[in-house]
py3Dmol code that shows the C-alpha trace and the ligand (Angstrom):
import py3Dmol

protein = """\
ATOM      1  CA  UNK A   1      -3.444 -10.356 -18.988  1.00  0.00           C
ATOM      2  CA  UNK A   2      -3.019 -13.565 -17.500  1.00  0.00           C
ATOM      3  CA  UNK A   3      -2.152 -13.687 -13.693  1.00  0.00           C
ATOM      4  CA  UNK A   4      -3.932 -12.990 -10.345  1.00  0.00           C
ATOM      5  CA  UNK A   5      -3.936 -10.458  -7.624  1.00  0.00           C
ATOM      6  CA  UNK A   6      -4.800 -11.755  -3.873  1.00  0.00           C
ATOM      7  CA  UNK A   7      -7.385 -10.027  -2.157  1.00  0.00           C
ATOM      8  CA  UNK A   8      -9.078 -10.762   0.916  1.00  0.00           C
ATOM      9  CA  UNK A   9     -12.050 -11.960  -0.908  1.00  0.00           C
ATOM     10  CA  UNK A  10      -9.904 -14.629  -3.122  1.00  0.00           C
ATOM     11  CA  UNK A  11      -7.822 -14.720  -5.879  1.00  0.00           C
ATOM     12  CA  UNK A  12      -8.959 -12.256  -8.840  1.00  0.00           C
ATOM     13  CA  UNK A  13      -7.918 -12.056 -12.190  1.00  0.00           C
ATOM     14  CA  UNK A  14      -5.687  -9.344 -12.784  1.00  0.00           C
ATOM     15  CA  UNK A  15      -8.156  -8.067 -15.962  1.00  0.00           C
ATOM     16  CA  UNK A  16     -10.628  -7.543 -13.895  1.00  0.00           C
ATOM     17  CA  UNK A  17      -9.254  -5.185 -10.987  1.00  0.00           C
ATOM     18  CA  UNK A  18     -10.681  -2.326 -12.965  1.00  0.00           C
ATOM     19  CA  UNK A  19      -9.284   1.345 -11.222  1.00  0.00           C
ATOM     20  CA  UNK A  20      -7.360   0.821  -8.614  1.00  0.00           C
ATOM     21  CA  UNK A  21      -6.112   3.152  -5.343  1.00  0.00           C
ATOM     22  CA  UNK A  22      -2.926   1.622  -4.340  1.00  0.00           C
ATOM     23  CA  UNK A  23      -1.892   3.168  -1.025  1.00  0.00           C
ATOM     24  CA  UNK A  24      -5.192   3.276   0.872  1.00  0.00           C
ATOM     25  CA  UNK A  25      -6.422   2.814   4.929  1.00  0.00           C
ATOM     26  CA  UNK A  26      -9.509   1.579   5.737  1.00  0.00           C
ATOM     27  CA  UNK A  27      -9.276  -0.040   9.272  1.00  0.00           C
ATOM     28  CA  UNK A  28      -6.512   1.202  11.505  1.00  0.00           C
ATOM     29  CA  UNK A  29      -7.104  -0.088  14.923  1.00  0.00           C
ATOM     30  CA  UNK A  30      -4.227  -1.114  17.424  1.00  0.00           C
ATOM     31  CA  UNK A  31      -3.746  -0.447  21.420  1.00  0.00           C
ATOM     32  CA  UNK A  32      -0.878   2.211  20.228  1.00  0.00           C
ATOM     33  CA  UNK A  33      -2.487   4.008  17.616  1.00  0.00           C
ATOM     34  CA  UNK A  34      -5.922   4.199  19.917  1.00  0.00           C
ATOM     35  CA  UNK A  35      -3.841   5.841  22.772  1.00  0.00           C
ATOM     36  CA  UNK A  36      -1.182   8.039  20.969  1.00  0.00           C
ATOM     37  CA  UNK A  37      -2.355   8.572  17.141  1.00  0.00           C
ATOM     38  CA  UNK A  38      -6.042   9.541  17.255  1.00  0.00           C
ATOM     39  CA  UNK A  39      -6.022  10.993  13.894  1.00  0.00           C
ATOM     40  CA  UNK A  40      -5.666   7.938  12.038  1.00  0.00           C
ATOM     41  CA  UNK A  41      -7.380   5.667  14.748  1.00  0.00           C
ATOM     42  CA  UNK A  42      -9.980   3.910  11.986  1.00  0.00           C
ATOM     43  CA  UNK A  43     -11.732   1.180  13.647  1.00  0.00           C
ATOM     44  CA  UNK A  44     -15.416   1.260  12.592  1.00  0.00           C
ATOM     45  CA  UNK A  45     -16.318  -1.223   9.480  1.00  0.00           C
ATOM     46  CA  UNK A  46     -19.573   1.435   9.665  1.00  0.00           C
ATOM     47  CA  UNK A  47     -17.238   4.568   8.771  1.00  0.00           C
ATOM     48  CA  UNK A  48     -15.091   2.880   6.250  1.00  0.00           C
ATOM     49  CA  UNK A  49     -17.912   1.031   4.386  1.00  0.00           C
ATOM     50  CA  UNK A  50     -19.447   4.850   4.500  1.00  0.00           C
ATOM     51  CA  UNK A  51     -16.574   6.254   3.048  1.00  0.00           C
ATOM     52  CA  UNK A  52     -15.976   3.649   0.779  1.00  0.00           C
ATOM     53  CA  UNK A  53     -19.280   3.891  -1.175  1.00  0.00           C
ATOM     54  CA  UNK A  54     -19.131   7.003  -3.078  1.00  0.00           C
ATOM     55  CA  UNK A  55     -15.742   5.392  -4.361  1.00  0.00           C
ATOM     56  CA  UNK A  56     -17.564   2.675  -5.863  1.00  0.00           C
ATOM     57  CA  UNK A  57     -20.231   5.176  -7.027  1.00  0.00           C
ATOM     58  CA  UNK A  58     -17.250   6.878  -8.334  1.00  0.00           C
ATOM     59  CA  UNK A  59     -15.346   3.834 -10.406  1.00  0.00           C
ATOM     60  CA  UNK A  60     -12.625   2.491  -8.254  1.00  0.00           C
ATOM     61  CA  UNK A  61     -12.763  -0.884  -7.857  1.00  0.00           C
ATOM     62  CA  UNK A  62      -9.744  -1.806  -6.181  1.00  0.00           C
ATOM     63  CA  UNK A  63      -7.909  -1.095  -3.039  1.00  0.00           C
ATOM     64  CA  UNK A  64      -4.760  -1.835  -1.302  1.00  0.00           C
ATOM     65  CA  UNK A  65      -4.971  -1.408   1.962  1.00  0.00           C
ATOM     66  CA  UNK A  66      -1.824  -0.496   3.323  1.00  0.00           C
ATOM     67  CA  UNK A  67      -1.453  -1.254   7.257  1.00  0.00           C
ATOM     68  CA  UNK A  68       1.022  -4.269   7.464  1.00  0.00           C
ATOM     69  CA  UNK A  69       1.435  -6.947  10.050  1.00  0.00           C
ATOM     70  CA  UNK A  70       0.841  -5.707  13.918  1.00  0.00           C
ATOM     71  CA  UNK A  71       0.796  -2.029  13.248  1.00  0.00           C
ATOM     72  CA  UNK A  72      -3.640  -1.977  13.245  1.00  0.00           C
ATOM     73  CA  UNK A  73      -4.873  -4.571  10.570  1.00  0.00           C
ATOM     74  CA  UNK A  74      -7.767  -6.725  11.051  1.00  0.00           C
ATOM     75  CA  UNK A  75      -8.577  -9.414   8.101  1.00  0.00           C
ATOM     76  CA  UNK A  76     -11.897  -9.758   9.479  1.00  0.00           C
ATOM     77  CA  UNK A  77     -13.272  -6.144   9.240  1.00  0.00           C
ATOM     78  CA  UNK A  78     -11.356  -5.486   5.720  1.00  0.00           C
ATOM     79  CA  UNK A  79     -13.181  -8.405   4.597  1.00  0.00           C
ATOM     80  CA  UNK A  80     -16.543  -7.049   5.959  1.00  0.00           C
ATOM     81  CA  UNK A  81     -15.578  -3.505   4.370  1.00  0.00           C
ATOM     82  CA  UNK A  82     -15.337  -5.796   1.203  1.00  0.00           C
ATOM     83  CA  UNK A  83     -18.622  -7.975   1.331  1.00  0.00           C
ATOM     84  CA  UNK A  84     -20.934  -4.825   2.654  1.00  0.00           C
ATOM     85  CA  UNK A  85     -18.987  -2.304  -0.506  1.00  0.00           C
ATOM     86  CA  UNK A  86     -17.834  -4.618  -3.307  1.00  0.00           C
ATOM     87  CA  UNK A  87     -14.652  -2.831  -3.324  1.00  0.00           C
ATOM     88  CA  UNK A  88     -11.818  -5.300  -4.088  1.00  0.00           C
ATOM     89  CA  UNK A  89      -9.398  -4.948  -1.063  1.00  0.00           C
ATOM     90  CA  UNK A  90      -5.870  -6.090  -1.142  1.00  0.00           C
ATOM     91  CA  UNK A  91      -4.300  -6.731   2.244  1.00  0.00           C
ATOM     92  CA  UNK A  92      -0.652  -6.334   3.410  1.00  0.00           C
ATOM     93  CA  UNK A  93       1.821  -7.995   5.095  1.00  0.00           C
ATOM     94  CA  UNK A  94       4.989  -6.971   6.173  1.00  0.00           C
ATOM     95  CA  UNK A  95       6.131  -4.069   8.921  1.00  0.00           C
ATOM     96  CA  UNK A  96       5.536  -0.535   9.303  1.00  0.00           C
ATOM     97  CA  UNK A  97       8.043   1.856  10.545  1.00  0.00           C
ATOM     98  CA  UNK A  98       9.058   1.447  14.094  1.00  0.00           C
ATOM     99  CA  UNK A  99       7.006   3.744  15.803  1.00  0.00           C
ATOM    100  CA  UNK A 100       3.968   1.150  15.535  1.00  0.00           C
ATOM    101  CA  UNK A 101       5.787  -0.819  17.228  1.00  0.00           C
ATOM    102  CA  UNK A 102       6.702   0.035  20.991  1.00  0.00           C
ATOM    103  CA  UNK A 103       4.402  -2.454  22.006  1.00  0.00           C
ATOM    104  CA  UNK A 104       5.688  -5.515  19.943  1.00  0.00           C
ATOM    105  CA  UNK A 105       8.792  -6.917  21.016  1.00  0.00           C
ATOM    106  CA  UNK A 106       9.124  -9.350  17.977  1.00  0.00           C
ATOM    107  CA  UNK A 107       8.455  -6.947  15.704  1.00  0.00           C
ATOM    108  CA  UNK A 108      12.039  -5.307  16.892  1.00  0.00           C
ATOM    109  CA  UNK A 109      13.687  -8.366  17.578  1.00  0.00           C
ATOM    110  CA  UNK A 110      12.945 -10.920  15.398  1.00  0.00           C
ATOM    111  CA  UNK A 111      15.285 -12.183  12.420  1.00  0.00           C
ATOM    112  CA  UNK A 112      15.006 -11.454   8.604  1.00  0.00           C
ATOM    113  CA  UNK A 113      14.439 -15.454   8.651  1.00  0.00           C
ATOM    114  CA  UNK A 114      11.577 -15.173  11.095  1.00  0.00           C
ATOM    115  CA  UNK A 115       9.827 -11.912   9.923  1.00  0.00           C
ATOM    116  CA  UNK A 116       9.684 -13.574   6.215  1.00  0.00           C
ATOM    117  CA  UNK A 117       8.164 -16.848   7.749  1.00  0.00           C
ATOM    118  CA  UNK A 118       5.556 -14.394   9.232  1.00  0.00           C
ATOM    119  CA  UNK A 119       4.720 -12.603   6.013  1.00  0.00           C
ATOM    120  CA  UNK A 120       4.838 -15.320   3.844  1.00  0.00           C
ATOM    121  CA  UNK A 121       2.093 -17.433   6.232  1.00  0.00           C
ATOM    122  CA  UNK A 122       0.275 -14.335   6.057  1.00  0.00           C
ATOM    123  CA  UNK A 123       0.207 -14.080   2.023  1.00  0.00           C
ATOM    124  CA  UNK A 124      -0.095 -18.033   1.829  1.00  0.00           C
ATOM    125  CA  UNK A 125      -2.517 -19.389   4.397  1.00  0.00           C
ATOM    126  CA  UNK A 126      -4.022 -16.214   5.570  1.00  0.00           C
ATOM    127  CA  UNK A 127      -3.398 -13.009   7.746  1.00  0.00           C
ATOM    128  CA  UNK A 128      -3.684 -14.223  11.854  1.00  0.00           C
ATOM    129  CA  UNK A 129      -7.386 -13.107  13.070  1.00  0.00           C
ATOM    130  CA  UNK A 130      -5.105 -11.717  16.333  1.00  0.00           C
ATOM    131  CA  UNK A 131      -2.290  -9.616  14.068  1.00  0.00           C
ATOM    132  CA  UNK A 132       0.629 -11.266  15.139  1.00  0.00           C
ATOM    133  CA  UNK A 133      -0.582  -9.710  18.842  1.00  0.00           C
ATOM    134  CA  UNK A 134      -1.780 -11.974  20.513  1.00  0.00           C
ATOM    135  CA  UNK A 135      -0.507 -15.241  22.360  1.00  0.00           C
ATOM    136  CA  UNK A 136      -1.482 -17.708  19.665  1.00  0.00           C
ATOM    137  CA  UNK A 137      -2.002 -17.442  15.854  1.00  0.00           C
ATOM    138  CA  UNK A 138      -4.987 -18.305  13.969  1.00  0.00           C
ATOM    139  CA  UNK A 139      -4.979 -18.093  10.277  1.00  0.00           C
ATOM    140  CA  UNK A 140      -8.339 -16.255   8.470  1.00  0.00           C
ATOM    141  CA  UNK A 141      -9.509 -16.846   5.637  1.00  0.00           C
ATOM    142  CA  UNK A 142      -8.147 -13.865   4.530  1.00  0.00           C
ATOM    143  CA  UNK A 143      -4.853 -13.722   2.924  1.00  0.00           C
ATOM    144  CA  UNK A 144      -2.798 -10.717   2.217  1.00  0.00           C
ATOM    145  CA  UNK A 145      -1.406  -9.498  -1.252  1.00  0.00           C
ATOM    146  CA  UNK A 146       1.101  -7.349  -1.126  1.00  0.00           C
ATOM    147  CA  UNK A 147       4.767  -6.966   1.465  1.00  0.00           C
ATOM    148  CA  UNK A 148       5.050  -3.620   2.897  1.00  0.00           C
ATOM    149  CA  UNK A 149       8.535  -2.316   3.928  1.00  0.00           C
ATOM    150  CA  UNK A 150       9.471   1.314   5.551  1.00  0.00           C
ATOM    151  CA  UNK A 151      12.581   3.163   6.505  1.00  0.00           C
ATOM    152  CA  UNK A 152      13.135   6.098   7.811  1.00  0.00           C
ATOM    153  CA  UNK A 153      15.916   8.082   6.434  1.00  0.00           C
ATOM    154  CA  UNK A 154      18.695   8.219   3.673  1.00  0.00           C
ATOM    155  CA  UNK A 155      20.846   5.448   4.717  1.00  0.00           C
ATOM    156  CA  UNK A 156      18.826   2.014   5.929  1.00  0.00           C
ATOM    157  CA  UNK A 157      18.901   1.589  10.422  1.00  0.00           C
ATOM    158  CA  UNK A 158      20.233  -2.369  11.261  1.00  0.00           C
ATOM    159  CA  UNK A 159      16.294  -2.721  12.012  1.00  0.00           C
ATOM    160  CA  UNK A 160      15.514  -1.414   8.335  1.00  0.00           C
ATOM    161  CA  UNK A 161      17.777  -3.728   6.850  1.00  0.00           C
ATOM    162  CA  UNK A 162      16.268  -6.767   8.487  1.00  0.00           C
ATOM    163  CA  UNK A 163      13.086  -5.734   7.613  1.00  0.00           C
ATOM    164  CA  UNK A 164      14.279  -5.303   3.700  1.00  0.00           C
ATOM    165  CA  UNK A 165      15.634  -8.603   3.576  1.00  0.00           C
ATOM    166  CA  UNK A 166      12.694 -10.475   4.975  1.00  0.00           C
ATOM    167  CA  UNK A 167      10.532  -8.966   2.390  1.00  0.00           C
ATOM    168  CA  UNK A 168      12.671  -9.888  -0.221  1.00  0.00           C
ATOM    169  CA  UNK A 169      12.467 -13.242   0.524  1.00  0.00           C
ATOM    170  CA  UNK A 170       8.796 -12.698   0.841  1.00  0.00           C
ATOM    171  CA  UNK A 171       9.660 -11.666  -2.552  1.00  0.00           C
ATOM    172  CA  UNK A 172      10.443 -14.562  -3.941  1.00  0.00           C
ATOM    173  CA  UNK A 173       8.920 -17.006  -2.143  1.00  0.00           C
ATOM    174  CA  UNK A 174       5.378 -16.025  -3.077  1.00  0.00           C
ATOM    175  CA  UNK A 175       5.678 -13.526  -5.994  1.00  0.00           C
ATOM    176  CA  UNK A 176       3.915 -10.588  -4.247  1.00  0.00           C
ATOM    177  CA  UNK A 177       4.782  -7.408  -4.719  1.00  0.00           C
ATOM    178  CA  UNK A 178       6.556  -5.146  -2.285  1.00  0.00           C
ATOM    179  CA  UNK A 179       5.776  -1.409  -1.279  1.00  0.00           C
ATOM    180  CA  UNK A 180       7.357   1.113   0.442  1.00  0.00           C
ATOM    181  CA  UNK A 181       7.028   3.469   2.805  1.00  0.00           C
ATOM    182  CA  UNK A 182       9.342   6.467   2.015  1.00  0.00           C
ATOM    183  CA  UNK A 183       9.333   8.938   5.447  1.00  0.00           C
ATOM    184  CA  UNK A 184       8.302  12.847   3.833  1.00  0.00           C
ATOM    185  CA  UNK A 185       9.279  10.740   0.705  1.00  0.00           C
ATOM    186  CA  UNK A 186      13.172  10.482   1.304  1.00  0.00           C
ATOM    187  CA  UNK A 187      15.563   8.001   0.904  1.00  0.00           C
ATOM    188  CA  UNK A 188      14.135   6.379  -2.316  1.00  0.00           C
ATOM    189  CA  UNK A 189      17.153   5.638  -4.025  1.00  0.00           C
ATOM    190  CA  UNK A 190      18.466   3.875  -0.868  1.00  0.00           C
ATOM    191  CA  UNK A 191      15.604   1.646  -0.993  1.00  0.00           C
ATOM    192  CA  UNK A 192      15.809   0.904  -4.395  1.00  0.00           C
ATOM    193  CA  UNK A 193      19.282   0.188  -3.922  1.00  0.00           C
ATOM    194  CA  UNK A 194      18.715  -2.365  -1.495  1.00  0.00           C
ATOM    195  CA  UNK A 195      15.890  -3.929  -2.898  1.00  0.00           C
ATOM    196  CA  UNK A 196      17.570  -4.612  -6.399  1.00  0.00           C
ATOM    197  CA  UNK A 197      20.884  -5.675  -4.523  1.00  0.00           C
ATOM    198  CA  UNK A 198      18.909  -8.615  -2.528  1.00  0.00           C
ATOM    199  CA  UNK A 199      17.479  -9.649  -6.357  1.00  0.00           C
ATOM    200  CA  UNK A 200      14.069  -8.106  -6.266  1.00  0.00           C
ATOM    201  CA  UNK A 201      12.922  -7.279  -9.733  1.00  0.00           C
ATOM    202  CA  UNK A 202      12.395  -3.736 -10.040  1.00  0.00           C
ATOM    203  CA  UNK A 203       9.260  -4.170 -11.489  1.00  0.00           C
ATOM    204  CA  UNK A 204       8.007  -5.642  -8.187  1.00  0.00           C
ATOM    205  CA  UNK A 205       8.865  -2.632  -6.270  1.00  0.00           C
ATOM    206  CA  UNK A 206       6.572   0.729  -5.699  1.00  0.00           C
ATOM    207  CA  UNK A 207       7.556   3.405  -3.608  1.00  0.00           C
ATOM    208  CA  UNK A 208       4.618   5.510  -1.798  1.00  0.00           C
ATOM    209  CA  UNK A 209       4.889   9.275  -0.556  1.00  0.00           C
ATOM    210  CA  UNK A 210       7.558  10.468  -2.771  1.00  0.00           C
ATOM    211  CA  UNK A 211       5.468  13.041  -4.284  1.00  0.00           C
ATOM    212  CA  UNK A 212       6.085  14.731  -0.770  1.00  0.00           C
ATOM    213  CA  UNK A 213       9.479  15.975  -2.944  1.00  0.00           C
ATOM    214  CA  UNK A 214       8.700  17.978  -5.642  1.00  0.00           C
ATOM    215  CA  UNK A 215      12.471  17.527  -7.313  1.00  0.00           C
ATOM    216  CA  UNK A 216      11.880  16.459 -10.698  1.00  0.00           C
ATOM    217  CA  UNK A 217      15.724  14.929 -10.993  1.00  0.00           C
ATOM    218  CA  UNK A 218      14.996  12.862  -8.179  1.00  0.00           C
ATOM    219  CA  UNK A 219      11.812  11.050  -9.597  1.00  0.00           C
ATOM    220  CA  UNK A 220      13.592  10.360 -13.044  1.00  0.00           C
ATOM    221  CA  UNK A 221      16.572   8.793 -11.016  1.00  0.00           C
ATOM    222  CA  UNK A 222      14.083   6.463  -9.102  1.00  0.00           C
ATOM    223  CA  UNK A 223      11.788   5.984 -12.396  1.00  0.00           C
ATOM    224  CA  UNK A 224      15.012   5.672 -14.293  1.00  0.00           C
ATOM    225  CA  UNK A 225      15.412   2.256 -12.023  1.00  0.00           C
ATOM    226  CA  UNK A 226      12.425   0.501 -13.417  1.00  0.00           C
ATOM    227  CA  UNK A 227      10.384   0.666 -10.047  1.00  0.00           C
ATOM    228  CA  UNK A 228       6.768   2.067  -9.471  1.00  0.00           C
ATOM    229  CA  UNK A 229       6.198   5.431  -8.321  1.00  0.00           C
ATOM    230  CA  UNK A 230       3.040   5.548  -6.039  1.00  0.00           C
ATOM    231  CA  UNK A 231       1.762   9.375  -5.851  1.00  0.00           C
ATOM    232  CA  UNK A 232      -0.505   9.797  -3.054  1.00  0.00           C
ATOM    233  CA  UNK A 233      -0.815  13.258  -1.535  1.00  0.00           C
ATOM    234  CA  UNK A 234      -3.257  13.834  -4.083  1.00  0.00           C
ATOM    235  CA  UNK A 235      -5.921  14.920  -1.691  1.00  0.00           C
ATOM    236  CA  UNK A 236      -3.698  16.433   0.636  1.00  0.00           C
ATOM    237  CA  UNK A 237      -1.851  18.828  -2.085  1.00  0.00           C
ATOM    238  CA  UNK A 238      -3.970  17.769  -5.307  1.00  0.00           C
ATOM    239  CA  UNK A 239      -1.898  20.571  -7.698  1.00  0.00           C
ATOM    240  CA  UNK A 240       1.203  20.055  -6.947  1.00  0.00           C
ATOM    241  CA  UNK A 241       0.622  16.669  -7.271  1.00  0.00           C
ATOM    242  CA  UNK A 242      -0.788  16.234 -10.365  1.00  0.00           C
ATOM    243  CA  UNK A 243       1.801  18.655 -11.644  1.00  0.00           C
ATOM    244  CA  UNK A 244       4.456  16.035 -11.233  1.00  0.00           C
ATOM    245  CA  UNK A 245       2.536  13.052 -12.089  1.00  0.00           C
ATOM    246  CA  UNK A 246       2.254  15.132 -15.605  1.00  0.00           C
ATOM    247  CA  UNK A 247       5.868  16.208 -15.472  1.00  0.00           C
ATOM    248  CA  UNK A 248       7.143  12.442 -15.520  1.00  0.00           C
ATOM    249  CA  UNK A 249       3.976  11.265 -17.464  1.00  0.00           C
ATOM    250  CA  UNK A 250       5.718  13.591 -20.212  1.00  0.00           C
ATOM    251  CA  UNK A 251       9.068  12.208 -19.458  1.00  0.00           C
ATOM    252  CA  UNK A 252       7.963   9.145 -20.895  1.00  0.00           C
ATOM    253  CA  UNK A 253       6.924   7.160 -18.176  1.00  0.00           C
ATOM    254  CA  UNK A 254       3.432   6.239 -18.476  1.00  0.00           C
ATOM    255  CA  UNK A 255       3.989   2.854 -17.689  1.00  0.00           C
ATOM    256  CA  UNK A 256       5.540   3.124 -14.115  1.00  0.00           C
ATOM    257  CA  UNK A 257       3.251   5.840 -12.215  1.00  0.00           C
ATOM    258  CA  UNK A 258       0.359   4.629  -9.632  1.00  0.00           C
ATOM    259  CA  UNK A 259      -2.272   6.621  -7.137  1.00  0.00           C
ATOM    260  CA  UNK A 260      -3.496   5.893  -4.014  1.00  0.00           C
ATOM    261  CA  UNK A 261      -4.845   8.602  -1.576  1.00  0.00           C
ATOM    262  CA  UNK A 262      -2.975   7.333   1.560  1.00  0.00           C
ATOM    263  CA  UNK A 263      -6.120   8.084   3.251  1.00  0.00           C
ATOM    264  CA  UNK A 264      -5.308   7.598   7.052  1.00  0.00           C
ATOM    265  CA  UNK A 265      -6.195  10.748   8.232  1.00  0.00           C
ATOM    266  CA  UNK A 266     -10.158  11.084   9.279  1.00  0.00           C
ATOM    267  CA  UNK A 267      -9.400  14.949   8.288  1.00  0.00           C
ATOM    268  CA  UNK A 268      -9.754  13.436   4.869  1.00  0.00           C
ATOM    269  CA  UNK A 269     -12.592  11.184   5.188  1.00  0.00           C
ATOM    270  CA  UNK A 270     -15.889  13.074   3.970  1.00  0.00           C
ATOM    271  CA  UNK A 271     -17.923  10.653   6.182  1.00  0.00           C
ATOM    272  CA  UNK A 272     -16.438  12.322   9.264  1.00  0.00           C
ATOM    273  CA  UNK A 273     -17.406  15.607   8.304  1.00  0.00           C
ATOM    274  CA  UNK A 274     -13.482  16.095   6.769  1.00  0.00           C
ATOM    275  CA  UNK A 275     -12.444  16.732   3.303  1.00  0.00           C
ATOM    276  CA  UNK A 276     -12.267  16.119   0.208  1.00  0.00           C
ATOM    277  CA  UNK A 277     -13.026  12.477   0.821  1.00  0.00           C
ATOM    278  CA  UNK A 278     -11.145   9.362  -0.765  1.00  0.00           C
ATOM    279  CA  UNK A 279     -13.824   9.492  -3.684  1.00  0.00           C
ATOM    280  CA  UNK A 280     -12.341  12.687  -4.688  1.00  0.00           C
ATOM    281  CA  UNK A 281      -8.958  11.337  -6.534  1.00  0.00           C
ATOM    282  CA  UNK A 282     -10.647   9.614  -8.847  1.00  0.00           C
ATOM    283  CA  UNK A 283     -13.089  11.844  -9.585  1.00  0.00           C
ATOM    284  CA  UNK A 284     -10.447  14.634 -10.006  1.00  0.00           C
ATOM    285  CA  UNK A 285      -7.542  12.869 -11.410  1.00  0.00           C
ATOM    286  CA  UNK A 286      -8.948  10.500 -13.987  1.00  0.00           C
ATOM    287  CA  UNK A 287     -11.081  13.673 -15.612  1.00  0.00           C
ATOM    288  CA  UNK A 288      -7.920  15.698 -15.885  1.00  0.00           C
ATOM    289  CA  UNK A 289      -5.910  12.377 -17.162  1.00  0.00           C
ATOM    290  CA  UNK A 290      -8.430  12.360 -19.626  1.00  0.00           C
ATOM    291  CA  UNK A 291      -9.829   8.489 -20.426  1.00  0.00           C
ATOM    292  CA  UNK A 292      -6.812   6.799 -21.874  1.00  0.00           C
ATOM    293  CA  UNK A 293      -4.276   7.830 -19.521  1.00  0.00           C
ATOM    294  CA  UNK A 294      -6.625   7.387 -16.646  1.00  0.00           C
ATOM    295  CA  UNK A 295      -6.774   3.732 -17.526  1.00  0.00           C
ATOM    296  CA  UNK A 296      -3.469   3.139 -18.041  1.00  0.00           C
ATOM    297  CA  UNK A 297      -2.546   4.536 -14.789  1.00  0.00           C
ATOM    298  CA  UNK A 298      -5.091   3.639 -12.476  1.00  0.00           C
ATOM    299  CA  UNK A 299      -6.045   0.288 -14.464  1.00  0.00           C
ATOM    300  CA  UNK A 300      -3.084  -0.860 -16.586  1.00  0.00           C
ATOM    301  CA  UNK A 301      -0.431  -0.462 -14.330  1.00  0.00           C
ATOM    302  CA  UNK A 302      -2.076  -1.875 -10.542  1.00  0.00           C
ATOM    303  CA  UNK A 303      -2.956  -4.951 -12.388  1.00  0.00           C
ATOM    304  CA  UNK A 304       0.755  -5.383 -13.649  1.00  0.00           C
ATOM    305  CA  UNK A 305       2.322  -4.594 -10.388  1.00  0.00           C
ATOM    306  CA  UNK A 306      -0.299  -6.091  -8.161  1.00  0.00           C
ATOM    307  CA  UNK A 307      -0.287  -9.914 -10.003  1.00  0.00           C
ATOM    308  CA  UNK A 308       1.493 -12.184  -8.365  1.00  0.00           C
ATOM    309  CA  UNK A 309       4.517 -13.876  -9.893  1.00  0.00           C
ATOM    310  CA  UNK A 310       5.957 -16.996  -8.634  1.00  0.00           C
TER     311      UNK A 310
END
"""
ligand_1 = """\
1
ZN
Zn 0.112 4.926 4.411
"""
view = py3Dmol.view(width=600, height=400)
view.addModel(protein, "pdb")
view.setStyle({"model": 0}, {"cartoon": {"style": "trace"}})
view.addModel(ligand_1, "xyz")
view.setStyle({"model": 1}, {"stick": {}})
view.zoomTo()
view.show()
């Protein structure tokens, strides 16, 4: 496969990502989260670079990390995550959904033209060392990979919208791929909807948390679309889970399904004395895959999605 994917470490061919998580958190460290979401307050490099290591001992390779601009990112301490592990990390850009966001008025109030000059600097030159906080910006030499976008319900807020159309120009502009957040894993068709209608290829597009829904109709509508289906509750509700993941794997749809952990909560990180750890997934789900789904799913497919494609 020819093609890169952008991590904070550089540029790395897309053959060489090796097993991937693709909805993963790492460092999660604003003012707001600190204060009013304790439970996935992640700010130690020590504690991530701890939890991280059996996940190398374990196979993955690759990560996305999924915190977007202003919402608890920090290029610097990914990066040092990155050196200190050799995990692969691929940053994000793009916004979360607006509860990270109370104390960042341009996060609410910016334009779609704005926002998308934001994310694109951030995917081009390099995520700002201050996340878009502070009173000046400062490129690292970090730059991020992937757009995320979130919304919050079945019909897209005038907020949501904005936010859709900035990362489709992201879109296009740099070739990166976008991800969703879908809230208790509703409102995917909307999303999809909107996405396609502002020209981003559906191939470009993965939703995360929809395997909060166990409907099997609704997956096949979204899969039916050509998008990527990220399943991450696996640690939270590992059966149920994988029960879907092998529903629509025997649907036909091998070529469209991804896995990430969405590992925010320190509940799940074994390092802090929670459970079952973000090694687990891998461990779990590739032996019940069996080897040559396993690759195709946690190999195959990140490395399509995650190139970029100018
Ligand atoms: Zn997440």
């Amino acid at each position: 496969m020819s093609g890169v994917i952008r991590t904070v470490g550089g540029d790395l061919p897309a053959d060489l990502a090796g097993p991937v998580y693709v909805h993963e958190h790492l460092i999660i460290d604003s003012p707001l989260v600190a204060e009013t979401m304790p439970h996935i307050h992640l700010p130690s490099v020590d504690e991530a670079v701890a939890e991280v290591r059996p996940c190398v001992a374990a196979g993955v390779r690759t990560m996305v990390d999924a915190m977007p601009a202003a919402a608890g990112r920090d290029p610097e301490r990914l990066t040092r995550v990155s050196v200190l592990t050799g995990m692969r990390i691929v940053a994000a850009t793009g916004l979360h959904t607006g509860r990270y966001y109370t104390d960042v008025p341009w996060a609410r109030d910016e334009g779609e033209e704005g926002l998308a000059e934001r994310f694109i600097a951030d995917i081009d030159d390099g995520i700002d060392l201050h996340d878009y906080r502070g009173p000046v910006v400062e490129r690292s030499g970090a730059r991020a990979g992937i757009v995320k976008v979130a919304s919050l319900g079945e019909a897209l807020s005038a907020s949501e919208e904005r936010l859709f159309a900035a990362a489709a120009l992201t879109a296009s502009a740099t070739g990166a791929p976008i991800l969703t957040h879908t809230e208790e894993g509703l409102g995917g068709m909307t999303q999809i909807d909107r996405l396609t209608s502002l020209g981003v290829d559906p191939g470009r597009i993965a939703l995360s948390h929809t395997d909060k829904i166990a409907d099997r109709g609704y997956h096949a509508d979204m899969l039916s679309t050509g998008v990527y289906l990220c399943y991450d509750q696996g640690l939270r509700e590992p059966d149920a889970t994988f029960a879907l993941l092998e529903a629509m794997l025997e649907a036909g749809n091998v070529e469209r399904l991804l896995l990430g952990t969405d590992g925010a909560r320190r509940s799940l990180w074994a390092t802090l004395g929670g459970s079952p750890g973000l090694a687990s997934l891998y461990g779990d789900f590739a032996r019940r895959l069996g080897s040559d789904v396993a690759k195709t799913v946690f190999e195959t497919n990140p490395a399509r999605y995650l190139t970029l494609r100018r």
